[in-house]
KOLMIRO-26822 format. One record per residue: x, y, z of N, C-alpha, C in turn; residue in one letter. Coordinates in steps of 0.001 Angstrom, whole numbers, padded with zeros to 6 digits, always signed. Layout:
XYZXYZXYZA
...
***
This chain:
+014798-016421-074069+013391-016066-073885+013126-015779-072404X
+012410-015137-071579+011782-014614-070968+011683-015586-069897X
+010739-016677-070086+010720-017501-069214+011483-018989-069026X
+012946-018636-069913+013692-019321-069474+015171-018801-068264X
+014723-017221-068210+015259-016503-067176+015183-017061-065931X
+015773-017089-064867+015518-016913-063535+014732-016224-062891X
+013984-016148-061832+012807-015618-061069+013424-013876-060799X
+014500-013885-060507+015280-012116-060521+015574-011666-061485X
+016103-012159-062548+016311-011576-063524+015179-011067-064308X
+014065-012236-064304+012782-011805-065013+012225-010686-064483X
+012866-010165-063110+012181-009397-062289+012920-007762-062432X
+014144-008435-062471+015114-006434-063231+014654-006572-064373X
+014446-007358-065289+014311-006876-066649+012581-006079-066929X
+011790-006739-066225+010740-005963-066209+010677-005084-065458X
+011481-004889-064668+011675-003473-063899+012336-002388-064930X
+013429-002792-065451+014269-001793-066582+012793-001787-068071X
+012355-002280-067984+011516-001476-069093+009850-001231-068643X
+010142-001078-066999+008695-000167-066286+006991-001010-067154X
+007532-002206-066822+006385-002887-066993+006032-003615-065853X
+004877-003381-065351+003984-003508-063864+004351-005110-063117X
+005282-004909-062470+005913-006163-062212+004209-006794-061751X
+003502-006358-061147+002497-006633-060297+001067-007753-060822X
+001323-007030-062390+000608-008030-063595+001192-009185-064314X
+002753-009230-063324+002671-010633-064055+003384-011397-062684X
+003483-011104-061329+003382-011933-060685+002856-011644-059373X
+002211-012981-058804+000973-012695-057632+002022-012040-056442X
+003235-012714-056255+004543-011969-055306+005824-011901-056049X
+005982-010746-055956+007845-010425-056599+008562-011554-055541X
+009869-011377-055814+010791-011913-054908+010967-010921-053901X
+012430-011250-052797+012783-010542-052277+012981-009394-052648X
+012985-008408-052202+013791-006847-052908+014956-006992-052918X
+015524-006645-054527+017276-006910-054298+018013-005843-054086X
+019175-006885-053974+020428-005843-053140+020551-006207-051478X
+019199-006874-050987+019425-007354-049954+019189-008861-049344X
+019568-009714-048439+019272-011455-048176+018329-011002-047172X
+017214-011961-047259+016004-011994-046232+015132-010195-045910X
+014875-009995-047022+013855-009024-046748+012297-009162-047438X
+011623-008359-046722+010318-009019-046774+009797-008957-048407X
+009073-009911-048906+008781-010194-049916+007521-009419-050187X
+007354-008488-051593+005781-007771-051397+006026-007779-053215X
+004755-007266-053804+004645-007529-054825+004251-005881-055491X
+004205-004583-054504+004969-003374-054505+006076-003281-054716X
+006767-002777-055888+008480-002468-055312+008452-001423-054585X
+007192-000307-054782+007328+001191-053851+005881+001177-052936X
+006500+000360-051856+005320-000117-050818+005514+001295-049826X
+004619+002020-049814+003840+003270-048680+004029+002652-047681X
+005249+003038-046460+004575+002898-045167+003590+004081-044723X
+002523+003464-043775+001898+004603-043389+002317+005855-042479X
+001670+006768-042663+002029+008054-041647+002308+007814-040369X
+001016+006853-039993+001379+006523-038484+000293+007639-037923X
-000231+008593-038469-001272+009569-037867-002664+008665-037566X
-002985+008350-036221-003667+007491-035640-004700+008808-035017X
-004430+009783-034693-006019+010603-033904-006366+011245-034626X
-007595+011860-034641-008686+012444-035355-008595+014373-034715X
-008996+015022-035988-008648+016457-036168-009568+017518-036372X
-010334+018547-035834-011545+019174-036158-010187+020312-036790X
-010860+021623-037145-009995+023053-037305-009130+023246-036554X
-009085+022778-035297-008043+023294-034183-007374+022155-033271X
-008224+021061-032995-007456+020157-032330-008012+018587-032542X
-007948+017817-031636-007936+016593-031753-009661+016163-030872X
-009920+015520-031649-011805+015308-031644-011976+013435-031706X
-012677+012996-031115-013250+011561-031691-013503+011673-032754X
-012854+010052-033117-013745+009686-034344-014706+010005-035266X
-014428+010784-036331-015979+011025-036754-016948+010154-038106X
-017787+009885-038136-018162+009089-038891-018248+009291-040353X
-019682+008764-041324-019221+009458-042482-019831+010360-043087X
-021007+010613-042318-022004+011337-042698-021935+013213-041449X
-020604+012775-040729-020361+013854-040032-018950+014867-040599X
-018756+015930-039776-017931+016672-040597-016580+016180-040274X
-015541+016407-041291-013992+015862-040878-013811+014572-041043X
-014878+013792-041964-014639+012602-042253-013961+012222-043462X
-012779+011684-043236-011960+011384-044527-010751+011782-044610X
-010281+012064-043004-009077+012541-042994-007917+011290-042796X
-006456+011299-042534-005767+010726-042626-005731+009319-041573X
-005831+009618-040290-006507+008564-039622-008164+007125-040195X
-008708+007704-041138-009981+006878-041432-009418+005900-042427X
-008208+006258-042680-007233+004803-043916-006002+004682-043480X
-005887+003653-042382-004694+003192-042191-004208+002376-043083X
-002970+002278-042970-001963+001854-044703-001459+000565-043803X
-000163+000654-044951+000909-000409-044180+001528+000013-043204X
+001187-000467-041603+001956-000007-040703+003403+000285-040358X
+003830+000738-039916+005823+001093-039956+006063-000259-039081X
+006521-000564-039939+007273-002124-039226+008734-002088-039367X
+009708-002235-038218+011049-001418-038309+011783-003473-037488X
+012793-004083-038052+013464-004662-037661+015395-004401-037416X
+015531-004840-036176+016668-004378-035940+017841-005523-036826X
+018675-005406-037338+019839-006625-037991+020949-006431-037054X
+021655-005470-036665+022875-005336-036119+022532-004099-035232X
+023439-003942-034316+023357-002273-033234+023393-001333-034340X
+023534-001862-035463+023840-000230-036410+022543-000525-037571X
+022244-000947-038181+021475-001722-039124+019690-001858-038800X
+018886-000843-039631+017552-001321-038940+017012-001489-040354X
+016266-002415-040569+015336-002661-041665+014064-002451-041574X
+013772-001673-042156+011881-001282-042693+011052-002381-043388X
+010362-003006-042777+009764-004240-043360+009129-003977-044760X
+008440-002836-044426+007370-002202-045162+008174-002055-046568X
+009103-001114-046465+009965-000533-047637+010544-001338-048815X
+011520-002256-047458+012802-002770-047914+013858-002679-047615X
+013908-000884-047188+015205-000167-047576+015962-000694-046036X
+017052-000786-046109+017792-000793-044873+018447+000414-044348X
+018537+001270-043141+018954+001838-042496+020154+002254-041697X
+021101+003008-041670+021721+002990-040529+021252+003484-038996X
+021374+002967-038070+020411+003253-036878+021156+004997-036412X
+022197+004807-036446+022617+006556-036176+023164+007409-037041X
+023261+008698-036772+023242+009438-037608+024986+009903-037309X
+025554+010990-038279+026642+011789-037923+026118+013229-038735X
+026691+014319-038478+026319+015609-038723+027708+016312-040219X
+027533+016294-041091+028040+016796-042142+028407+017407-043017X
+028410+018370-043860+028156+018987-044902+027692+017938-046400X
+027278+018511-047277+026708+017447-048468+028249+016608-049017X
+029233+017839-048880+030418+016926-049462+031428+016119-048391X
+031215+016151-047323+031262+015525-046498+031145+014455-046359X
+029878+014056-046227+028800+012998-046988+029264+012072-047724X
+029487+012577-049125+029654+012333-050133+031149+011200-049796X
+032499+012069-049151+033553+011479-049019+033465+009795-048320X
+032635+010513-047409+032250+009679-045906+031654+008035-046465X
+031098+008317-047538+030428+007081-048549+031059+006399-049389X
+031955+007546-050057+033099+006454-050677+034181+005618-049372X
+034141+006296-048569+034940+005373-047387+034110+004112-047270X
+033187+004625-046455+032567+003228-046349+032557+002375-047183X
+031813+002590-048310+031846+001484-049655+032574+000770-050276X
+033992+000694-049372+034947+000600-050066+035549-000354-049113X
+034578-000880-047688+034835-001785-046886+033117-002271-046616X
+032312-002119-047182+031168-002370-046988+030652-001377-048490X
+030159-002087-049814+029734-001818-050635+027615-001561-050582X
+027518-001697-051267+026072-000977-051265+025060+000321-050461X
+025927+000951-049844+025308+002213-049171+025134+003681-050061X
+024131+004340-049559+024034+005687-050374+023775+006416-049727X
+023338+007465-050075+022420+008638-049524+021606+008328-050118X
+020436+008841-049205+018845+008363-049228+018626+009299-050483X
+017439+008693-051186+017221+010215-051929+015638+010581-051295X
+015431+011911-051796+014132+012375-050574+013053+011288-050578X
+012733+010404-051305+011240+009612-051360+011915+008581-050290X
+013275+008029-050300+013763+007134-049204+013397+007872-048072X
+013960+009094-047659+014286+009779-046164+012658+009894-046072X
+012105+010109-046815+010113+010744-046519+009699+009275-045610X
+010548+008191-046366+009520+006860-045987+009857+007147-044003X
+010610+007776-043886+010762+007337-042298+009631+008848-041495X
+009308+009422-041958+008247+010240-041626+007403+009465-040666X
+007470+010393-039737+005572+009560-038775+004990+010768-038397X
+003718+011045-038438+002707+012298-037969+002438+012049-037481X
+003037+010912-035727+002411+011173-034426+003149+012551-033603X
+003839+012911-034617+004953+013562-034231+004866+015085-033554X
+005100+015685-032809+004273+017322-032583+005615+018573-032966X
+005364+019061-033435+006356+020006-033787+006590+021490-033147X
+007871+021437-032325+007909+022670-031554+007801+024022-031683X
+007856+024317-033243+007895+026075-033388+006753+026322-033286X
+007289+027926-033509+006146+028856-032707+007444+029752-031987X
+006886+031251-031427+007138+032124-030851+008377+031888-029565X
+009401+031962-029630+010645+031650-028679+009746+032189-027133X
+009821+031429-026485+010777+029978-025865+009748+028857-026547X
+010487+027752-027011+010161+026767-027646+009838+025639-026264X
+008355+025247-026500+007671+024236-025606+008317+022550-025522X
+009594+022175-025814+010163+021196-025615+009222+019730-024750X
+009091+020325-024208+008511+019490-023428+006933+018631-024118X
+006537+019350-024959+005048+019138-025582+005636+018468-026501X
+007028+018874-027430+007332+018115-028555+007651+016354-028991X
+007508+016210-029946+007550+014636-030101+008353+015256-031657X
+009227+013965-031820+010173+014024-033455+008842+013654-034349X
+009352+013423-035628+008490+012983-036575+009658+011767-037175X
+009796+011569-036246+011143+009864-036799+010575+009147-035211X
+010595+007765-035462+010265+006728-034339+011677+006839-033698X
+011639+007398-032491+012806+007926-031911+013517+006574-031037X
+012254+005656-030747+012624+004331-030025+013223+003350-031372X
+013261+003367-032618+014281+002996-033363+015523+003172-033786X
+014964+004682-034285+016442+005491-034766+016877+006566-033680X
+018412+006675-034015+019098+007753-032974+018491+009039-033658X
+018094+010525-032444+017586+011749-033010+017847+012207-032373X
+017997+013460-032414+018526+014424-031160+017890+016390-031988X
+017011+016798-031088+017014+017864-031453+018234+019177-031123X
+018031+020093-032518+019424+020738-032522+020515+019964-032775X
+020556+018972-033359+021625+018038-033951+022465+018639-035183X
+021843+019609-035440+022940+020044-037016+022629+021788-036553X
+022232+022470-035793+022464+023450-035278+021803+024408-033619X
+022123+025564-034192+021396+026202-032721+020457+026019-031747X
+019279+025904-033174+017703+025782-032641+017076+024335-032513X
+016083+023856-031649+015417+022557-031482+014796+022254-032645X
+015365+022965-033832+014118+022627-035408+015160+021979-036376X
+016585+022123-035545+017627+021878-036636+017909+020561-036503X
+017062+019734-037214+017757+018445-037342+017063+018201-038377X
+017672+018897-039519+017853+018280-040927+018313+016881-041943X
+018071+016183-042200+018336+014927-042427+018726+015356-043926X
+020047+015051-044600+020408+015424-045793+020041+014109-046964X
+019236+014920-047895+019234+013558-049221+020282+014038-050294X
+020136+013161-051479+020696+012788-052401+019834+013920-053512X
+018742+014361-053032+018074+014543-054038+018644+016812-054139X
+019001+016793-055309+019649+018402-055483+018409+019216-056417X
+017829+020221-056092+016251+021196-056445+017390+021266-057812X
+016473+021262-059195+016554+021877-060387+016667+023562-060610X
+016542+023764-059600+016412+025294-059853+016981+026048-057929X
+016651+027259-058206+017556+027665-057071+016672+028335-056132X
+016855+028725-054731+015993+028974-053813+016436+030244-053100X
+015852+030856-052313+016323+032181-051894+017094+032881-052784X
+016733+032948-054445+017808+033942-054808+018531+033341-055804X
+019132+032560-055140+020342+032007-055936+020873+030894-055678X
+020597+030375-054272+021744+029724-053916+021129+027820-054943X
+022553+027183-054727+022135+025828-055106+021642+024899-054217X
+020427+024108-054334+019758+023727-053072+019600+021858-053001X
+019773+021477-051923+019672+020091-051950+018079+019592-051143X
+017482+018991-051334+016076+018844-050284+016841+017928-048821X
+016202+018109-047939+016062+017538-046567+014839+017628-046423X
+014957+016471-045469+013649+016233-044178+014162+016674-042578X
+013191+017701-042212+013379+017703-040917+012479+016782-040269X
+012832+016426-039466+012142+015345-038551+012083+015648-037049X
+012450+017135-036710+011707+018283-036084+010657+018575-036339X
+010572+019357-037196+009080+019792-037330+008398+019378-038454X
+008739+018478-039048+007858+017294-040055+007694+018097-041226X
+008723+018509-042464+008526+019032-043357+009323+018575-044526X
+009350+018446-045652+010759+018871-046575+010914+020397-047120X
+011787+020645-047034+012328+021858-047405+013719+021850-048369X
+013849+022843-049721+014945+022840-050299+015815+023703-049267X
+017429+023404-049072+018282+024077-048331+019375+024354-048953X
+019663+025383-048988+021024+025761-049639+022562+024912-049050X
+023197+025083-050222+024240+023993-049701+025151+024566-049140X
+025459+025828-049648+026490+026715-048783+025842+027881-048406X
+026361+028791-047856+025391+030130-046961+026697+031068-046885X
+026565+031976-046076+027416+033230-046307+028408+032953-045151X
+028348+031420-043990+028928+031288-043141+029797+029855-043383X
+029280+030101-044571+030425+028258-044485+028891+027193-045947X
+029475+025660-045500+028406+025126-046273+027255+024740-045085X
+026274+024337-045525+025313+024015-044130+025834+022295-044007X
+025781+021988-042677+025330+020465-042067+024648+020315-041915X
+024120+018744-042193+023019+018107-041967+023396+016900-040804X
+022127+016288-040165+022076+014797-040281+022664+013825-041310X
+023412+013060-041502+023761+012014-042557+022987+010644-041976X
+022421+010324-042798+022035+008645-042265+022344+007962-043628X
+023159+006689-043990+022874+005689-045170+021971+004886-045207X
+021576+004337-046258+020624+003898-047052+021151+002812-047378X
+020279+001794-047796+020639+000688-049014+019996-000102-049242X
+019497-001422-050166+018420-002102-050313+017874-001554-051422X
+016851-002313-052339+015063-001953-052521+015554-000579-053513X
+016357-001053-054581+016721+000276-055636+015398+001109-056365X
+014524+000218-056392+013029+000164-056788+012160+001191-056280X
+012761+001280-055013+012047+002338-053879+011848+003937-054615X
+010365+004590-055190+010655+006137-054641+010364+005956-056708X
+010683+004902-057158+009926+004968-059089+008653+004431-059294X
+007761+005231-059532+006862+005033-060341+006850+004480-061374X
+005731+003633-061480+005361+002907-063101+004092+003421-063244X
+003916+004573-063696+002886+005123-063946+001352+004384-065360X
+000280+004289-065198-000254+003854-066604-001390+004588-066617X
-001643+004994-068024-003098+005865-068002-003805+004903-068682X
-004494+004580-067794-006179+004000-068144-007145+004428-068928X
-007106+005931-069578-007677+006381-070419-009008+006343-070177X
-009654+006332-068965-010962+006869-068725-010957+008147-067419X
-009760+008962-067606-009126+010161-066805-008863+009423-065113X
-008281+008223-065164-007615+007681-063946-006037+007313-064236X
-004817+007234-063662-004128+007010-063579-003202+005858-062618X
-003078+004910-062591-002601+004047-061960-001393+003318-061723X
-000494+003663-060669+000522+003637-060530+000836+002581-059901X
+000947+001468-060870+002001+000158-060486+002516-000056-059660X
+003370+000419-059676+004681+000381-058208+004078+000794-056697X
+003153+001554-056637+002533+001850-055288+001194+001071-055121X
+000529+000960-056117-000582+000410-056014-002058+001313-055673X
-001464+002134-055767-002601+003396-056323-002821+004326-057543X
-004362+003914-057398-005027+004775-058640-005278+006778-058256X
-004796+007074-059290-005071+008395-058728-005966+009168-059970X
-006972+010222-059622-007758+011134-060747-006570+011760-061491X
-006876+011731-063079-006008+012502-063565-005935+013630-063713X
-007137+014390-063293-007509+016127-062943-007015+016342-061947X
-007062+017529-061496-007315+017963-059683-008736+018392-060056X
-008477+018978-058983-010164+019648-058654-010648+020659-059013X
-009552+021834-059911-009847+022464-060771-010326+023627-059812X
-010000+023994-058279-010431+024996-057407-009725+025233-056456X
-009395+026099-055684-008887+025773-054166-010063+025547-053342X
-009827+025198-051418-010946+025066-051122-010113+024734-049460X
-010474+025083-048788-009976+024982-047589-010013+023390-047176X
-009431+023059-045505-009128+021766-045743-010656+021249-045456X
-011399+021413-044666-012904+020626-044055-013336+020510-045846X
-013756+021574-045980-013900+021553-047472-013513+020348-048269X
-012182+020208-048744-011074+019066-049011-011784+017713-048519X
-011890+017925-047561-012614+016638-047055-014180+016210-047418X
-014779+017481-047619-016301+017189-048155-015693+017100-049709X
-015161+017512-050141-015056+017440-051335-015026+015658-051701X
-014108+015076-051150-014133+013430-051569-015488+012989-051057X
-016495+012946-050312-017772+012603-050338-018527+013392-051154X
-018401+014526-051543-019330+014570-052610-018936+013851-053861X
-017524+013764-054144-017499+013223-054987-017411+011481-055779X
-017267+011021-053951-017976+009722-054098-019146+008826-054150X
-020014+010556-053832-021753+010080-054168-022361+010542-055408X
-021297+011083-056126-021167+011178-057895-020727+010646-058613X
-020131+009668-057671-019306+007891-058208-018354+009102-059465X
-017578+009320-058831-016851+009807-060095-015945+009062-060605X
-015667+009329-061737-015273+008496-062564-015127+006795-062770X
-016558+006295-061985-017164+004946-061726-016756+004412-060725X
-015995+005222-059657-015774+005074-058386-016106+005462-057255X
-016613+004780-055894-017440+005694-054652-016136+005181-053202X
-014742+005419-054007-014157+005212-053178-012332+006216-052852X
-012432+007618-053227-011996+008403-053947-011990+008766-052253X
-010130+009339-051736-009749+010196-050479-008828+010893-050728X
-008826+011847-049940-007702+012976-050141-006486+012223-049621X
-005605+012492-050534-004367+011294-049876-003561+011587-048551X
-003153+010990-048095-002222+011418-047064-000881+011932-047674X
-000039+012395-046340+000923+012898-047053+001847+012510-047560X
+002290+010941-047647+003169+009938-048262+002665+009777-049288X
+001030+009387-049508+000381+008936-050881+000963+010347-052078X
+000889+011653-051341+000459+012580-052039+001954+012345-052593X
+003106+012722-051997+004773+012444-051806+004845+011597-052907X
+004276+010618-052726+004639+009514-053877+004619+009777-055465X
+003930+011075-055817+003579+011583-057079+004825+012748-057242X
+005262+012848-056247+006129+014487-056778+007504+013520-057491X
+007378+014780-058726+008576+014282-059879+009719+015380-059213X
+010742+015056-058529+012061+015826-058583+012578+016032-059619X
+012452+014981-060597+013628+015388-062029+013078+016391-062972X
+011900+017550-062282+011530+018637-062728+010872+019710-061821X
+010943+020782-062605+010969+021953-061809+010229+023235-062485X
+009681+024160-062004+009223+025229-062707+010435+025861-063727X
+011662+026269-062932+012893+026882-063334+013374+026705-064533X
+013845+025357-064381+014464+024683-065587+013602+024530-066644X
+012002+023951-066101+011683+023048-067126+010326+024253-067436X
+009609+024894-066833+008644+025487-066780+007357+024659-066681X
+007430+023675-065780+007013+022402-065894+006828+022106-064193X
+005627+022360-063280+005747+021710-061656+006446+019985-061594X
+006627+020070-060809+007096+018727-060010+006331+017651-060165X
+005904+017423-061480+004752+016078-061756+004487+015961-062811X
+004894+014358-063149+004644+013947-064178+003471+014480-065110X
+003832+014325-066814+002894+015458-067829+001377+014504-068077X
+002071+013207-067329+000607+012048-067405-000335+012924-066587X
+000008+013789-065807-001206+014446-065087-001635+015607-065404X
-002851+016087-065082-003468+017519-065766-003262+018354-064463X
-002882+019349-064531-002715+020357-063541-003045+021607-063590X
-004297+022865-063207-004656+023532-063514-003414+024662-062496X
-003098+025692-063557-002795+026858-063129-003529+028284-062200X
-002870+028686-061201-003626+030262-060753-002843+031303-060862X
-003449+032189-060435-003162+033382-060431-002279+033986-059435X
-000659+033917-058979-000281+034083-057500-000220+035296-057131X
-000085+035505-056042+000003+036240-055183+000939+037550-055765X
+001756+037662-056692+002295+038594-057374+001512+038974-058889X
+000450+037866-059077-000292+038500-060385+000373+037518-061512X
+001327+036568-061261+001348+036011-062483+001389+034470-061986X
+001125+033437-063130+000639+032568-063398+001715+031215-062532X
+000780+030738-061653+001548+029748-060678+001058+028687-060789X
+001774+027806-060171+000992+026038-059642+000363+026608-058674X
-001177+025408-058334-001636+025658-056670-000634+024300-055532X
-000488+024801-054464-000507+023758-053394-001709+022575-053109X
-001214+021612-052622-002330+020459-052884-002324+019974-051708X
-003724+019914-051098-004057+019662-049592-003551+017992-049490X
-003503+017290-048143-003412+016190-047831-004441+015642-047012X
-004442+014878-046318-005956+014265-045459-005140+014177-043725X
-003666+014731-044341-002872+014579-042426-002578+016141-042123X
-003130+015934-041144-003276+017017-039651-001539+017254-039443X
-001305+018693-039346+000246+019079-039187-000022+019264-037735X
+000872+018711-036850+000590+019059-035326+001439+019661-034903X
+001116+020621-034146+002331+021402-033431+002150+021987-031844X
+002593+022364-031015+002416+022935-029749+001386+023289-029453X
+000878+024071-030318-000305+024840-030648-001658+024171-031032X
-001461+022833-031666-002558+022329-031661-002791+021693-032711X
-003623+021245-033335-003479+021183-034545-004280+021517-035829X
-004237+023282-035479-004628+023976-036531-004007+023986-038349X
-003306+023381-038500-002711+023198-039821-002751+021823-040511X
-002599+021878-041694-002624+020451-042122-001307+020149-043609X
-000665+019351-043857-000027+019044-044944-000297+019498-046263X
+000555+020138-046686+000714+020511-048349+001514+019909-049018X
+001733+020100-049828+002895+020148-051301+002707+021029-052241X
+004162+021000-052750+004014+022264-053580+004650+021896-054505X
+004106+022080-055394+004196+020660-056943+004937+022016-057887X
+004212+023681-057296+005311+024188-057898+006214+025123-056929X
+006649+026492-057351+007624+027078-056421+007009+026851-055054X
+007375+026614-053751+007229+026710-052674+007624+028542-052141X
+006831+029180-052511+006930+030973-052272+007449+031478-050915X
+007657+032238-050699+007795+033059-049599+008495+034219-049883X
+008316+035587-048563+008451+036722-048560+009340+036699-048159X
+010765+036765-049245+012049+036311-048142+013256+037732-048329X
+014115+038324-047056+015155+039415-047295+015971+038248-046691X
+017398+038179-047135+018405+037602-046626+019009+038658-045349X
+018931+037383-044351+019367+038348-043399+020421+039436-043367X
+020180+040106-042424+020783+041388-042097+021168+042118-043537X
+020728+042161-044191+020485+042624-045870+020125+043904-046061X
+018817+044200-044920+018295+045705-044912+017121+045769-046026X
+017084+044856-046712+016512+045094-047902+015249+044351-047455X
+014033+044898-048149+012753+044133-048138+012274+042983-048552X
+011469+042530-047391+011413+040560-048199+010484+041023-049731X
+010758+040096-050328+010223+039919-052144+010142+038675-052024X
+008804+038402-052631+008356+036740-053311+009422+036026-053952X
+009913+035259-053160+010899+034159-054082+010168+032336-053818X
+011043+031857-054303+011140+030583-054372+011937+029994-052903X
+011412+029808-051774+012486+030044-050845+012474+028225-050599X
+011923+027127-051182+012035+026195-050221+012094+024698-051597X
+011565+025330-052718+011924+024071-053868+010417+023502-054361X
+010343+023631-055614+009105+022914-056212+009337+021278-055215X
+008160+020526-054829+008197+019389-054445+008404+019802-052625X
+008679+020496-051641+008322+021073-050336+006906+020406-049910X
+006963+019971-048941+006245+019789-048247+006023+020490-046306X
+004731+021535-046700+005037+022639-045470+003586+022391-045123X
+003055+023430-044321+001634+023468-043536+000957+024832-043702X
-000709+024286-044205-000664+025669-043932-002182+025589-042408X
-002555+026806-042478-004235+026820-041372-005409+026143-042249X
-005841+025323-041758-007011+024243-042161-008045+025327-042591X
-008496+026674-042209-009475+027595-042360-008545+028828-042248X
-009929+030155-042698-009094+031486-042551-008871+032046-043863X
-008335+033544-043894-008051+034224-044787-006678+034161-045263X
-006122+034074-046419-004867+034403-046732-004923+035857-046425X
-005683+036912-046338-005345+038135-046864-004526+038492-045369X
-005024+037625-044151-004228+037800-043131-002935+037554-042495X
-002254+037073-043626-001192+036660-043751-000192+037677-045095X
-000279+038574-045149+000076+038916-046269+001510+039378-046429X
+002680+038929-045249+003789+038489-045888+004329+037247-045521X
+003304+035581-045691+003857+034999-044970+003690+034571-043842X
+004261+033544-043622+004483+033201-041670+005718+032309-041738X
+006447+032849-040706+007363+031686-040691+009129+032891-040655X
+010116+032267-040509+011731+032811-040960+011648+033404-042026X
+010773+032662-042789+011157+032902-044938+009910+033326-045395X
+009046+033658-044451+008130+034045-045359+007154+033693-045866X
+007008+032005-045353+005788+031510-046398+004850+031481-046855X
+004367+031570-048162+003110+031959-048479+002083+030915-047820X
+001001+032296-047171+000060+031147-046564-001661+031361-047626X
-001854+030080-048266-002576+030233-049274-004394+029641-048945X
-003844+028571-048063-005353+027693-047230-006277+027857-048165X
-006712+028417-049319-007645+027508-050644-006768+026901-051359X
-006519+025314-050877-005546+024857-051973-006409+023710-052501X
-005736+023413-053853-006510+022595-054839-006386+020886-053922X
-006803+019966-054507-007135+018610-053893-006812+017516-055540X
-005920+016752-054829-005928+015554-056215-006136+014125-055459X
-007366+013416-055983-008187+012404-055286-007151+011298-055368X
-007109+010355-054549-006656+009136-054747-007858+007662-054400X
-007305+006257-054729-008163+004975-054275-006896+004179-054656X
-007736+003169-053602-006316+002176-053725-006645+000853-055041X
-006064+000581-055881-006026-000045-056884-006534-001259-056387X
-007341-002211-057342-007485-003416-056846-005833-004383-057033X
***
């Protein structure tokens, strides 16, 4: 019986059949797989962004209150702070997470990697490759991101990894100061630029995920490698529908609307949008924010895809309205966040996801041939677009690949569960 189990066991077994560890005890145990890590009663505890200043259309503004404009952005809900402990010169633990770390990196190919892990494991057992919801947790948006128009402003830039923890080095896996790709575990269902087979990374350059092809016309690509281990729990949802159109996810401890918003709408917009709709107490709540970009992260389903499944990157517990894209046929929208994308330039952009194809106007180089709308970056991408403005002024794109720049994107509310 049940409660003649042990305090862990009672604790995998209600984990293996995704029943809300959280409703039946006031604190889980440790997270297993590891001795002395912090005890939380999340198995998939959000560290926060770390985005601490405040954002008008273009740059960085005081505080604004709630009855003023730009209220409700990612700074007005600080989370669980990034709490990083060191164990060994190599070894850093995330309080917040669980997960344990290696403090430096080496530069790889995916099968590389792969070898490099059975070595290790085989004198030190429990290490992996991160999969993307692990590598996202080390994200911080104090971070400023250097692109933009060559010569690259180095000097203005900041990583989007706590650089006084972990080893980083820009241009670490190639030419440019953007190339420091951090390789996951996690491989896109479907294919990107074309054809190729794609694995997701985090750059922690310029603060994005992007699908990347695994091989290219010059070899396979390298990444960053960092291992993982700890907190298996990390990055699953225990999703439950409440059946009064809220959804509440166990494992994080947030409730989320089971609609979107059923519109696009630029980001200020985005932001009035959760006050109007918390003075309509919607759905018996006056406490409803545009999530940040971890909260939002926390919902994307990898184990689906437009391609394969004809199905975006999110669970079918959620309602998701379709548009009209940019080629005339029937797409997912991108879904705003409440964090400010910062870059050299300022911080005219703000966080997306792209729950379905991540688009762009892409020709493979030196090809000759004209860019065409593809899939260039993986359902589940997380890119930037301009907080205000016309798409029509953008009309192949911005960026290497093309990206579609869409800035009316839809909004899916979040609150934090009691």
């Amino acid at each position: 019986m049940i409660h003649n189990l042990p305090p862990m066991k009672v604790w995998l077994l209600f984990a293996a059949l995704q029943v809300p560890v959280i409703l039946l005890f006031g604190e889980s145990p440790d997270i297993p797989g590891e001795s002395g890590s912090e005890a939380s009663r999340l198995p998939y505890r959000i560290a926060d962004t770390n985005q601490t200043a405040f954002f008008n259309n273009s740059g960085e503004i005081q505080r604004p209150e709630l009855e003023e404009p730009f209220y409700g952005q990612d700074a007005h809900f600080p989370g669980n702070r990034p709490d990083y402990r060191s164990l060994s010169d190599e070894r850093i633990q995330d309080k917040v997470t669980g997960l344990i770390w290696q403090k430096g990196y080496r530069v790889m190919t995916l099968k590389e990697a792969q070898k490099e892990l059975e070595r290790l494991n085989k004198s030190d057992p429990g290490w992996r490759i991160p999969s993307i919801k692990e590598a996202y947790s080390l994200i911080d948006f104090s971070g400023v991101d250097p692109s933009g128009p060559p010569p690259f402003r180095m000097a203005d830039a900041h990583p989007f990894i706590d650089d006084g923890v972990f080893d980083f080095q820009y241009s670490a896996n190639g030419p440019r100061p953007i190339d420091a790709q951090m390789l996951t575990s996690t491989i896109y269902r479907g294919r990107t630029m074309g054809h190729n087979d794609t694995v997701f990374g985090v750059n922690f350059a310029d603060g994005r995920i992007k699908g990347y092809p695994i091989k290219h016309p010059r070899g396979e690509m390298r990444f960053m490698v960092r291992f993982v281990r700890g907190n298996p729990a990390y990055g699953k949802n225990i999703f439950n529908d409440n059946g009064d159109g809220t959804i509440t996810d166990s494992a994080t401890g947030l409730m989320w609307a089971q609609a979107d918003s059923g519109k696009g709408m630029n980001w200020p917009n985005a932001l009035d949008y959760a006050k109007k709709m918390n003075k309509q107490k919607y759905l018996g709540y006056t406490d409803w924010r545009v999530p940040d970009a971890k909260e939002l992260h926390s919902i994307v389903d990898y184990s689906r895809s437009p391609q394969k499944d004809n199905s975006p990157a999110l669970n079918p517990i959620f309602k998701i309205n379709k548009i009209i894209g940019e080629d005339g046929k029937e797409r997912w929208p991108y879904f705003w966040t409440s964090t400010t994308h910062r870059s050299i330039r300022g911080g005219q952009s703000a966080v997306y996801f792209a729950f379905g194809e991540a688009l762009g106007y892409f020709s493979p180089p030196h090809s000759g041939r004209a860019p065409q709308l593809m899939d260039v970056h993986g359902a589940g991408a997380q890119r930037s677009d301009p907080k205000i403005g016309d798409p029509a002024d953008y009309p192949r794109g911005r960026g290497p690949q093309g990206d579609v720049i869409r800035i009316n994107n839809y909004v899916r509310l979040v609150r934090s569960a009691p």
